[in-house]
C-alpha positions as a Markdown table, in Angstrom:
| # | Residue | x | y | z |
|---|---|---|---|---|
| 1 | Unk | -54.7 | -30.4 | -20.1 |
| 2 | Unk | -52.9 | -30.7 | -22.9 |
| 3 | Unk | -49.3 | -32.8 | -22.9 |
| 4 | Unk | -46.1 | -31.1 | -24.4 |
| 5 | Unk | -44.1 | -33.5 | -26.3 |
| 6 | Unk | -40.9 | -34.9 | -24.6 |
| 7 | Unk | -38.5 | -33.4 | -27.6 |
| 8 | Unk | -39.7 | -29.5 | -26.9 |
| 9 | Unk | -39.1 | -30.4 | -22.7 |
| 10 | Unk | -35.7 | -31.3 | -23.7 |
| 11 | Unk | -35.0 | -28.3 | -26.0 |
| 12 | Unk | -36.5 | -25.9 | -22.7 |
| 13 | Unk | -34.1 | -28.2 | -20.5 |
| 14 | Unk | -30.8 | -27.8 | -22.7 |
| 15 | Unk | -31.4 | -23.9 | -23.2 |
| 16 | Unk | -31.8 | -23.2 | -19.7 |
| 17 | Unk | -28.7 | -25.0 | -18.9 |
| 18 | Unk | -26.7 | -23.3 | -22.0 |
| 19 | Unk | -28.0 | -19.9 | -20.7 |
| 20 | Unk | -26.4 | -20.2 | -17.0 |
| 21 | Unk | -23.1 | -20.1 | -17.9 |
| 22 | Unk | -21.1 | -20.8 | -14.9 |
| 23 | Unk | -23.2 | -18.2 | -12.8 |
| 24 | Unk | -22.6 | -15.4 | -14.9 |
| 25 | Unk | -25.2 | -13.2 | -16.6 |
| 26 | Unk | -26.9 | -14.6 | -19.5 |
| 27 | Unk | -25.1 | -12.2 | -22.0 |
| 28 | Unk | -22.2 | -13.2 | -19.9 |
| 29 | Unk | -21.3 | -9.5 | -18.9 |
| 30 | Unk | -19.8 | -10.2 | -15.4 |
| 31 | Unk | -16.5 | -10.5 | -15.2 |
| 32 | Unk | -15.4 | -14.0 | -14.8 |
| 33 | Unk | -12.1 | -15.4 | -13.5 |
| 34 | Unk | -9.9 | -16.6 | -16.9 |
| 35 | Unk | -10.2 | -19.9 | -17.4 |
| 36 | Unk | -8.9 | -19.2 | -20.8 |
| 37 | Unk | -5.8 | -19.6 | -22.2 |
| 38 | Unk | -2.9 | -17.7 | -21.8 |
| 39 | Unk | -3.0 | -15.0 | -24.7 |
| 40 | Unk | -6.5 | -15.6 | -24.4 |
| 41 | Unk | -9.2 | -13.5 | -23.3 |
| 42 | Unk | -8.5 | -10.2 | -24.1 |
| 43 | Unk | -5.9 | -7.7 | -23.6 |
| 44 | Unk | -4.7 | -5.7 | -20.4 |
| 45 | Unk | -7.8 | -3.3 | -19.7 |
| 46 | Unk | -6.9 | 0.5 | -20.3 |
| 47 | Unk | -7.8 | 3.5 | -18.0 |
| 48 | Unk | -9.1 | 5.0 | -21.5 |
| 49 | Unk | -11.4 | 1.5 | -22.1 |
| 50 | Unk | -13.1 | 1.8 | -18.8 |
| 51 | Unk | -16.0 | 4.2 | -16.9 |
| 52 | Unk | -14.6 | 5.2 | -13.5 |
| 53 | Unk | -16.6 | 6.0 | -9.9 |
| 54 | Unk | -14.9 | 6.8 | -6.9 |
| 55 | Unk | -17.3 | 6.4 | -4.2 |
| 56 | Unk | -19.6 | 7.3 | -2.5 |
| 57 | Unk | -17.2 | 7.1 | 0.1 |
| 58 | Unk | -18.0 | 5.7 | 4.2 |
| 59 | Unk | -15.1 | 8.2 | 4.7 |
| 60 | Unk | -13.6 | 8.3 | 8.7 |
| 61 | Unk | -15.5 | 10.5 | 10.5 |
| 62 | Unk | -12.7 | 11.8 | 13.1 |
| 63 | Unk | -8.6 | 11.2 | 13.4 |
| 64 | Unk | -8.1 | 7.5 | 14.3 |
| 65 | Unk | -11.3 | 6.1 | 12.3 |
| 66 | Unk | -11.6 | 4.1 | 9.7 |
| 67 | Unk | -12.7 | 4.9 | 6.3 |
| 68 | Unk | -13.5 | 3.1 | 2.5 |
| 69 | Unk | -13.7 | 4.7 | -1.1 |
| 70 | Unk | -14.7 | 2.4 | -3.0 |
| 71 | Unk | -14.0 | 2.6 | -7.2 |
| 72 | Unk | -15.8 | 1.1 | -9.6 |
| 73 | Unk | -14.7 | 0.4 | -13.1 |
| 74 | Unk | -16.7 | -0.4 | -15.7 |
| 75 | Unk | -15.8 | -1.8 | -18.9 |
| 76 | Unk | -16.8 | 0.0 | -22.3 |
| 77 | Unk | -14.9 | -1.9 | -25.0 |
| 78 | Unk | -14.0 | -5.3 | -26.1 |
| 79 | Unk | -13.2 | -7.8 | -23.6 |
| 80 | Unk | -9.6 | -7.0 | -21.4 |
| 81 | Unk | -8.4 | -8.6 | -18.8 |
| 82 | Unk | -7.1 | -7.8 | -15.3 |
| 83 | Unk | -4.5 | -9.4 | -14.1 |
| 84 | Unk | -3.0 | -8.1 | -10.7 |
| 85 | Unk | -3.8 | -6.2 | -8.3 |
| 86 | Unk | -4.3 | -1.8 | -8.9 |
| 87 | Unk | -1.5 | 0.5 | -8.1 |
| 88 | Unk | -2.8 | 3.3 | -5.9 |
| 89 | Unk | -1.0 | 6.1 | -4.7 |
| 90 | Unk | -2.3 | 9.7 | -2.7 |
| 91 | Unk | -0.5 | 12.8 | -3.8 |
| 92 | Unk | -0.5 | 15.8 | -0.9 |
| 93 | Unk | 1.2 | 18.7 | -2.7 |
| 94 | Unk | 4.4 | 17.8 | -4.0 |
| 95 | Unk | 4.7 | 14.5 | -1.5 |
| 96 | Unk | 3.6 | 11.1 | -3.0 |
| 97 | Unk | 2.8 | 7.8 | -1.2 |
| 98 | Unk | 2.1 | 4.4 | -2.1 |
| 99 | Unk | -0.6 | 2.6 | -1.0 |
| 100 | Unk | 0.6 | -1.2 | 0.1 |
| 101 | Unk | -2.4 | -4.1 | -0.9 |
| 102 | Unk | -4.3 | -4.9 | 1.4 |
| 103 | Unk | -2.7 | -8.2 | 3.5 |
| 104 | Unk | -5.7 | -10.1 | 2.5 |
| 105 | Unk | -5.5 | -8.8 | -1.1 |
| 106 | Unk | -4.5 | -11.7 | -4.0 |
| 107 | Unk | -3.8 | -11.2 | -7.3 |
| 108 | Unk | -6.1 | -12.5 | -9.8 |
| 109 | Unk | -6.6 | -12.4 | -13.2 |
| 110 | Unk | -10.7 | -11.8 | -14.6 |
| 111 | Unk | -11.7 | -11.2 | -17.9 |
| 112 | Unk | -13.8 | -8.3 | -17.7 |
| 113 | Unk | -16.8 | -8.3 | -21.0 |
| 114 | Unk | -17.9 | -5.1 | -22.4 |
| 115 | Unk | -20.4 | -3.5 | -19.8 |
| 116 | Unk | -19.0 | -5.4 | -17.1 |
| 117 | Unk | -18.0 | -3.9 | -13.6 |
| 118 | Unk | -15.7 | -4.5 | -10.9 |
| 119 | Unk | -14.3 | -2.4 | -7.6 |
| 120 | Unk | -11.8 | -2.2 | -5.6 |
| 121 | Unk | -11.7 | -0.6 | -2.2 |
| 122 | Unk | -9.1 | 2.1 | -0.6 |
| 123 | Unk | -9.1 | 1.3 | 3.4 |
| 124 | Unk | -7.6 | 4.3 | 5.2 |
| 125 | Unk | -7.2 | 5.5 | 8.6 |
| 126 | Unk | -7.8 | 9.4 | 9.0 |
| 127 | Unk | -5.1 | 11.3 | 10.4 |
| 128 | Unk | -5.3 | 14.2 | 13.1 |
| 129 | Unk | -5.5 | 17.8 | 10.4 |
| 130 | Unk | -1.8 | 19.4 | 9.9 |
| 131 | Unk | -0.8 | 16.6 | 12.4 |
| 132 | Unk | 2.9 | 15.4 | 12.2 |
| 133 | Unk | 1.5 | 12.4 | 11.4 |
| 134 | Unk | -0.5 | 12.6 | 9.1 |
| 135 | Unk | -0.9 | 13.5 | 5.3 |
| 136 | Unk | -3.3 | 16.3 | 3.6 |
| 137 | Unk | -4.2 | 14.2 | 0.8 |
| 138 | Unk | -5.6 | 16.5 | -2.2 |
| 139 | Unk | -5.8 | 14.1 | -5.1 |
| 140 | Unk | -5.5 | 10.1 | -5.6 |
| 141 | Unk | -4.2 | 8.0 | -8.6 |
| 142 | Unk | -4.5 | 4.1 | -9.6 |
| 143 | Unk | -3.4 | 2.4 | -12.8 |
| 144 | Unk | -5.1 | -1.1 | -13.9 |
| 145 | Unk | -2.2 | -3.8 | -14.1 |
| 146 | Unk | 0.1 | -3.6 | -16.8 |
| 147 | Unk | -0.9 | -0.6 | -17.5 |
| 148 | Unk | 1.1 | 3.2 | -17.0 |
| 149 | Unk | -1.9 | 5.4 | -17.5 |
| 150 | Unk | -3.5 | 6.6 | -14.3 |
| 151 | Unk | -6.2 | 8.0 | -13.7 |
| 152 | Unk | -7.0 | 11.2 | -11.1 |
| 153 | Unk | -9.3 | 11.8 | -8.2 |
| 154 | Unk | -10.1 | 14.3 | -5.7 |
| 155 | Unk | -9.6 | 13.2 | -2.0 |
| 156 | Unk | -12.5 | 15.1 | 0.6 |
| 157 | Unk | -11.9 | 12.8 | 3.0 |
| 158 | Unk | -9.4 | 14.5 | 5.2 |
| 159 | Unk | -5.4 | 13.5 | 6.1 |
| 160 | Unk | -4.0 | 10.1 | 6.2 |
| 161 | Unk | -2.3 | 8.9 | 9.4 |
| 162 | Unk | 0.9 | 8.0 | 8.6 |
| 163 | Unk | 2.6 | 4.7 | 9.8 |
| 164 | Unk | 6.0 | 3.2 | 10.6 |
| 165 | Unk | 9.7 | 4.8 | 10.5 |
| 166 | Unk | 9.6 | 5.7 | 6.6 |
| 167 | Unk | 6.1 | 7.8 | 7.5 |
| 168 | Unk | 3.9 | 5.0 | 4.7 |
| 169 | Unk | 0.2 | 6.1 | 4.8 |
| 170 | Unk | -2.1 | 3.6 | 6.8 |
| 171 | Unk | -4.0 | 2.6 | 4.1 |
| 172 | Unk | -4.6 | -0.4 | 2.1 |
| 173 | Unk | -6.2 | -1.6 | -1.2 |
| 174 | Unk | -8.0 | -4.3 | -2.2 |
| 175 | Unk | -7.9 | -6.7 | -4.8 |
| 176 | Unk | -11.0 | -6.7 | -7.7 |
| 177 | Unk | -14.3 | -7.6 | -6.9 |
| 178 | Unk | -16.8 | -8.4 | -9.4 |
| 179 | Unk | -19.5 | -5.8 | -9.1 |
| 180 | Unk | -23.5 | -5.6 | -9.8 |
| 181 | Unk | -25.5 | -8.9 | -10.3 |
């Protein structure tokens, strides 16, 4: 058996340790909570920058039931950063509601690297078709933080109950979760 000299064990040692960055990817592609910085890191990430998939869906099966779309984002450009927490709304015809974050939901601000992905999830309750109380969602929008561009979706996964004396959708969404590995 032949011995390796203590110099090259050290080399291997200090490269292993330089690749794991933090427990990130070793091209560090995830997206990492800034610990830049402020002014650092990027700019605010763009509709337009990123790759966007709405589901697939565990959408409510009946009126009452619970259901998730999840959307992924994924980013194609430079480095941007999110900071906040996305601005979703669900549009039925020429009604528009907001959808409040989830209670749960805080704000953070990641640095997303090109090819990186994070989601966020829209929690909704499924309200009774044409009910009183409920919305015929058709289409969905979100915008990234700091940002005014939206982007579009189709809704197939029936009405929204609607809650409370103002008639707000029982929904909720999520703050961003790093996706993938």
């Amino acid at each position: 058996m032949r011995a390796i000299p203590i110099t090259v064990t050290a080399l291997v040692a200090a490269l292993l340790l330089t690749a794991c960055n933090g427990g990130d990817s070793a091209d560090g592609s995830a997206a990492t909570q800034d610990s830049k910085p402020a002014g650092q890191g990027g700019s605010a990430c763009a509709i337009d920058g990123v790759t966007v998939q709405v589901g697939p869906a565990n959408a409510a099966p009946a009126a009452g039931d619970t259901g998730n779309v999840p959307v992924t984002l994924t980013n194609r450009g430079s480095a941007c950063t999110l900071n906040g927490l996305p601005a979703v709304s669900l549009h039925a015809g020429s009604t528009s509601a907001t959808v409040a974050p989830d209670q749960a939901a805080k704000p953070q601000k990641l640095t997303l690297a090109k090819d990186a992905a994070v989601s966020f999830t829209l929690t909704y309750v499924r309200g009774e078709a044409g009910g009183e109380k409920s919305l015929a969602v058709k289409t969905g929008t979100f915008s990234l933080p700091g940002a005014t561009a939206t982007h579009s979706f189709a809704w197939s996964y029936g009405d929204v109950a609607l809650k409370g004396a103002k008639g707000e959708p029982d929904a909720s969404v999520s703050a961003f979760q790093q996706a993938g590995d």
